[in-house]
N, C-alpha and C positions, 0 to 999 in steps of 0.2 A: 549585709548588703554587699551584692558584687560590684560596685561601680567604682570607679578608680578617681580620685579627688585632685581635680586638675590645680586649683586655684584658690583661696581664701577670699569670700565676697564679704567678710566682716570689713565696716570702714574703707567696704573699696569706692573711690571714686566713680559717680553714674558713669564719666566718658568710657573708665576705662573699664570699669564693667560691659557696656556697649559695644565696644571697640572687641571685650574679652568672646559674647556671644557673637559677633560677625563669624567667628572661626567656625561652629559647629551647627548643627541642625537643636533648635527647642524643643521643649513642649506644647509652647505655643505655635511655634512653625508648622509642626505635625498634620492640624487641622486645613491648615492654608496648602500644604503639598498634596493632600488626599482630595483638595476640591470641598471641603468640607464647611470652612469659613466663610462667614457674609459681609467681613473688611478687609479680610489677604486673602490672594494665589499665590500659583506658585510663582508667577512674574513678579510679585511683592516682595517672595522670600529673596527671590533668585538677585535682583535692584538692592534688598538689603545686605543680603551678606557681600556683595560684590563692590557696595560703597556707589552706587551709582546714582541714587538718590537721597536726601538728606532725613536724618532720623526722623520720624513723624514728631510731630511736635504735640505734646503730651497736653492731652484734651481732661475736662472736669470729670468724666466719665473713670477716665486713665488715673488720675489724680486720687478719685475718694475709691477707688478699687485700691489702691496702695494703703491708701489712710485707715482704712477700713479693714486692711489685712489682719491684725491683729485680732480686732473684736470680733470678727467672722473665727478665728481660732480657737479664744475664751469662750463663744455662744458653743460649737462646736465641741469643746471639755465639758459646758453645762447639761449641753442635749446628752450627750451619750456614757460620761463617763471617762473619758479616755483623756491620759494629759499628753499632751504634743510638743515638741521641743522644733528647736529653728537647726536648718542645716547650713551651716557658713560656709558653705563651700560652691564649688563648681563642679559637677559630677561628670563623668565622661563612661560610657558604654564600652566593656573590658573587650569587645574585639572588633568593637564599629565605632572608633575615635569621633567621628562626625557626629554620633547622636552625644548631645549633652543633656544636663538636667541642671535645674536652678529651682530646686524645691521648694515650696511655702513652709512644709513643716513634715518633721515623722511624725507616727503615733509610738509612744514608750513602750518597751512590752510587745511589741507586735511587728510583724513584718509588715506596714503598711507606711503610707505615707499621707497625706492630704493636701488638696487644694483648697484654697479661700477664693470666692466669687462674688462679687459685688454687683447686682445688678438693677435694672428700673422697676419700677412697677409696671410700667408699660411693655415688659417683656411679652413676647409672644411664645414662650414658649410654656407650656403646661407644667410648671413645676407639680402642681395638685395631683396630676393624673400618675405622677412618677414622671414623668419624661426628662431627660437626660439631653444637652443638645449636643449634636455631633461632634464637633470640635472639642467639645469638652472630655467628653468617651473619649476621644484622639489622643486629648495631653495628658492624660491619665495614664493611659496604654502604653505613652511612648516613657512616660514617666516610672514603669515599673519594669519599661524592657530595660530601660539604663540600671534601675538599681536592684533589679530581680527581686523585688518585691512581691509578695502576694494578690496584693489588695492593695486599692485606694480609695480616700474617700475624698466625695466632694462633699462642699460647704458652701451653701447659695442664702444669701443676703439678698431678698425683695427688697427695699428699702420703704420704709412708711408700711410694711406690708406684713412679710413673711421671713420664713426662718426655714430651711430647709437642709437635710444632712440625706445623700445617696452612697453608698456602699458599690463600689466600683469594679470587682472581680477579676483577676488577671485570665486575661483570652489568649492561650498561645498561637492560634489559628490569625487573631486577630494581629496580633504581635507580630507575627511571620511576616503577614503581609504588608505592615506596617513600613519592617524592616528595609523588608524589598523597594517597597517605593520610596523611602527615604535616599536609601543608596542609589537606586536608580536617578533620583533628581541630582544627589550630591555629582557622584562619576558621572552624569549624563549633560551635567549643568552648568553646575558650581565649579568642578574643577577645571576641566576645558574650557569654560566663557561661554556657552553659548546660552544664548538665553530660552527663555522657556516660550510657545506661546503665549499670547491675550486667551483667555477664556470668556472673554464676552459682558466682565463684569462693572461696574461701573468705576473701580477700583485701579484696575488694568487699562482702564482710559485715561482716569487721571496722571496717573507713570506717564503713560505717552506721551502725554503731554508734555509733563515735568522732564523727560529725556529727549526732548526735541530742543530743548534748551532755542539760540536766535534764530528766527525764520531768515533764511536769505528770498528775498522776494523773484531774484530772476534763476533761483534752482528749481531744475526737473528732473524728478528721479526717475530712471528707469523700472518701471512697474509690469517691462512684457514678460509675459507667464503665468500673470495674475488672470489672463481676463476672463476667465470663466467666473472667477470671484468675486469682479467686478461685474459681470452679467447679472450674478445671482443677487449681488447687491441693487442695483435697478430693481431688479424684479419684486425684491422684497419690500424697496421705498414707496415703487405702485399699488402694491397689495396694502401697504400701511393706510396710503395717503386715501385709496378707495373705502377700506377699514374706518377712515378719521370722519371721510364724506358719509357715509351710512350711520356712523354713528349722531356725529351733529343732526342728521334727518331725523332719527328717532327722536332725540333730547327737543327738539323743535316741534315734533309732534305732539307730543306730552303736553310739554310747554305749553303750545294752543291751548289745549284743552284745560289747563290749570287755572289761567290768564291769572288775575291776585291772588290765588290759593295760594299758603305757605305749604299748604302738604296735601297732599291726594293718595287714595288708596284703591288699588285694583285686587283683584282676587293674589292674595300671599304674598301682596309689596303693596311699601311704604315708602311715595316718594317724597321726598323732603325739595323745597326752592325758595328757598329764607330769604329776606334782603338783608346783605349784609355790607356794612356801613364801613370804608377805608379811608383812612387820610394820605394824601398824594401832596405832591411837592410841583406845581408848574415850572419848570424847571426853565423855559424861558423867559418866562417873567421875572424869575430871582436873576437871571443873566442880565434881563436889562434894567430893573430897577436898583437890584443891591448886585451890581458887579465885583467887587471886593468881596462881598460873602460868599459868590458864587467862586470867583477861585481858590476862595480858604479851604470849600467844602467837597470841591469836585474832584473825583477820582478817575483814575486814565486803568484801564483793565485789559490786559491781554488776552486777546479770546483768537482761536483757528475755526474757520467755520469750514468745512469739509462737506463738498459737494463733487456732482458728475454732472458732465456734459458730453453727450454719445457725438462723433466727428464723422461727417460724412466724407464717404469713401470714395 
């Protein structure tokens, strides 16, 4: 293994393990710089290692992918054979200090390494057919440039479901490119401050959020230079809002035609119009009859609601 062993993660404290990965680029970073992830960009990576936003707070998902580490390893020696040992360390890439590694396991015997994967049943992605999800390929890749490894394998836990073991092959072409755009975010980014754009994702909105920290109500930022971007955003709200009105037409037409039908069928669909039954809370009523309950219970939410209004000239 070429990677050079920054740190000992045996018994290291989460913080300062945490605080140990702000320094460097992941394996799990990898996916989120390429555009490739569907919970990080690169404005996630860029928020995290910069300390600008607070650790994500470790969800039941995050939680039994940890717990779960293990026996996805043991299943992994069952399926194939192969015994795997733990790497206590912090790995660091012999000429690009920025890529780190934090491996799940090696395989003995073998230039390889493996990942453990924890996931829903409700996965959408085709473990059956072979498919492999992008990010995953990503931490792999970046996982074998740090230790010059051959091979990786991944190790994917359906839960309630399946069992699956992928054979991960080192792509130097992929690797290169890998490379590039790693250091291009780190020197582009991370090290001068700047930050990266929003990509559009739902992700990158919440940050916004989260980094606009107190609204001052009588600030007005200067936004000239934008306004072709603000044109185009108008333009795309009418286009939605025309979109929304066409659509309600159609759902309303149907509708008609349905009147108590819970389902109707036309040539190669199935429309479904269930009645389905919600409990709601009259929230003014509990204000004026149980007033005590209603301040025990009631919550104050900070929300920005972001709109345009075009100024006559």
């Amino acid at each position: 293994m070429n990677a050079v062993k920054v740190a000992c993660t045996r018994d290291m404290p989460r913080e300062e393990w945490l605080a140990l990965r702000r320094q460097g680029i992941g394996g799990s970073d990898a996916g989120a710089i390429l555009g490739l992830s569907p919970w990080a960009s690169p404005l996630t990576v860029y928020c995290e290692k910069k300390g600008l936003i607070p650790e994500r707070e470790d969800t039941e998902a995050m939680r039994q992918g940890r717990d779960f580490e293990e026996y996805v390893a043991q299943r992994f020696t069952e399926r194939t054979g192969k015994a795997v040992r733990r790497c206590n360390y912090l790995l660091q890439h012999p000429d690009y200090p920025f890529m780190c590694a934090n491996v799940d396991r090696l395989v003995v015997g073998e230039d390889a390494g493996l990942e453990c994967k924890t996931t829903s049943v409700l996965t959408k992605t085709d473990y059956d057919a072979g498919d492999v999800p992008p990010q995953h390929y990503a931490q792999c890749q970046h996982y074998m440039a740090v230790t010059g490894c051959k091979k990786w394998y991944l190790a994917v836990l359906i839960l309630n479901r399946d069992f699956h073991v992928f054979e991960v092959p080192r792509n130097e072409e992929d690797i290169a490119a890998l490379i590039e755009a790693e250091k291009a975010f780190w020197e582009n980014h991370v090290v001068p401050g700047v930050m990266p754009a929003p990509n559009g994702s739902e992700a990158d909105g919440e940050i916004l959020k989260q980094m606009s920290g107190e609204v001052d109500p009588d600030l007005i930022a200067p936004l000239y230079g934008l306004e072709e971007l603000v044109k185009k955003l108008v333009t795309i709200k009418a286009e939605i809002k025309k979109l929304e009105e066409d659509k309600r037409l159609c759902e309303q037409r149907i509708q008609q035609k349905m009147g108590g039908a819970t389902f109707g069928r036309a040539q190669g669909f199935i429309i479904k119009w269930p009645q389905v039954l919600r409990t709601d809370i009259d929230r003014e009523k509990l204000k004026s009859e149980f007033p005590d309950v209603y301040e025990k219970v009631k919550t104050i939410v900070k929300q920005r609601r972001f709109t345009i209004k075009e100024e006559a000239i």
